[in-house]
C-alpha positions in Angstrom: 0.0 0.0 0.0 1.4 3.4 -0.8 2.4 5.4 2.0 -0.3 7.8 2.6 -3.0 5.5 2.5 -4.8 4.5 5.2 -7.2 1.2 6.0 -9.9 2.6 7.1 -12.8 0.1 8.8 -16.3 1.3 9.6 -17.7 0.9 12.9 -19.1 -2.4 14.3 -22.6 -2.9 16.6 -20.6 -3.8 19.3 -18.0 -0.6 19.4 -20.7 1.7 19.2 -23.7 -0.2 21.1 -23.4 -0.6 25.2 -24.5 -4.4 24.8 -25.5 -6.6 22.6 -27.7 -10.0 23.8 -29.3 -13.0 22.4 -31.9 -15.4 23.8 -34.7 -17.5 23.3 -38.1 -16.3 22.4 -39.9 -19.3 23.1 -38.6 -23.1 21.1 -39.7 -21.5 17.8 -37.9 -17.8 18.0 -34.8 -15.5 18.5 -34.7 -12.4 19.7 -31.1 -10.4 19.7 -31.3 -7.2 21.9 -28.9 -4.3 21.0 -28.4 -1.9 23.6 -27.0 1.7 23.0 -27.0 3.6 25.6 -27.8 7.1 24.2 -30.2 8.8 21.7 -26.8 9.4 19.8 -25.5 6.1 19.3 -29.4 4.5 19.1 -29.7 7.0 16.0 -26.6 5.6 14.3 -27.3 1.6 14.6 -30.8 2.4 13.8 -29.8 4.4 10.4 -27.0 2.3 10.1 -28.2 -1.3 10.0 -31.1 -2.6 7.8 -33.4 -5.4 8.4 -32.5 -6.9 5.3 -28.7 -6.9 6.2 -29.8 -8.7 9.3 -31.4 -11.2 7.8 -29.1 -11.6 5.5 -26.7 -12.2 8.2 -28.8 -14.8 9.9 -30.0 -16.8 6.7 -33.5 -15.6 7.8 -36.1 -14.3 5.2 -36.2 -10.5 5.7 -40.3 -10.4 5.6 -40.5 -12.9 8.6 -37.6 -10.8 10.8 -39.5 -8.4 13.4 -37.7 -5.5 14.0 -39.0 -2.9 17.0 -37.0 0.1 17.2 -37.4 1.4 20.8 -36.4 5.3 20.7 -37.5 6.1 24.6 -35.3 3.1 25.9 -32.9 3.6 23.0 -33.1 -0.1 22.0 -33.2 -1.8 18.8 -34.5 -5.3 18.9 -34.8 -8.4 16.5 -36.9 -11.6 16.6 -36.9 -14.0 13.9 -37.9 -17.7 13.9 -35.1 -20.3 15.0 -34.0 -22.6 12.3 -34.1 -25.6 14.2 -36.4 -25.7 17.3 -35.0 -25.3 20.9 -33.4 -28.2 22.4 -34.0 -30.9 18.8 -30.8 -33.0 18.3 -29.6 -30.9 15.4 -30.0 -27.1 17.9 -26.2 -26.1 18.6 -27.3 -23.1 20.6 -30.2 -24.1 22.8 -30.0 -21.2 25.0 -29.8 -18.3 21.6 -26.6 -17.3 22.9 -24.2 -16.9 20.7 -26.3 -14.9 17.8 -25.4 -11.9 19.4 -22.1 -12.5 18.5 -22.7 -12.2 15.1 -24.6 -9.2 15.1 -22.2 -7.4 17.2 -19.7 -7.5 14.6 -21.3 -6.3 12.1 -19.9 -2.7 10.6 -22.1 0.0 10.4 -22.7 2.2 7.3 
């Protein structure tokens, strides 16, 4: 790279938001919980992150993704179904855990 030039990366969900959680909504759904702690960062994920990306990033079909953005608690919050029910032999996240993980690294336009 010429000298000069710099790498630059966009923001993720996690960097800007205060938390970011996963969990089960019941054997059939997901819900992922991002947290930002402030009208100012709620503003960017909200204008930053589209339900279609999200689904996208989940494998989920973006008309069956619920997405409730929560201004007065400044909360954003996804549900979409589960792709294999809770606790069936083929679930390797019974608890919903680790989708959060996902989400948080996800860069922000």
């Amino acid at each position: 790279m010429p000298s000069g030039w710099r790498c630059w990366r966009l923001p993720e969900v996690g960097a800007i938001a205060t938390k970011v959680r996963s969990k089960n909504a019941g054997p059939f759904w997901l819900t992922i919980d991002i947290f930002c702690g402030g009208a100012d960062a709620f503003a960017q994920i909200r204008d930053g992150l589209s339900t279609e990306r999200v689904a996208s990033l989940f494998g989920a079909d973006a008309r069956t993704l619920r997405r409730f953005d929560i201004p007065a608690l400044n909360v954003i919050k996804f549900s979409l179904p589960r792709p294999r029910v809770q606790g069936s032999i083929d679930d390797p996240d019974m608890h919903g855990a680790s989708w959060a993980a996902l989400l948080a690294e996800v860069e922000i336009n």
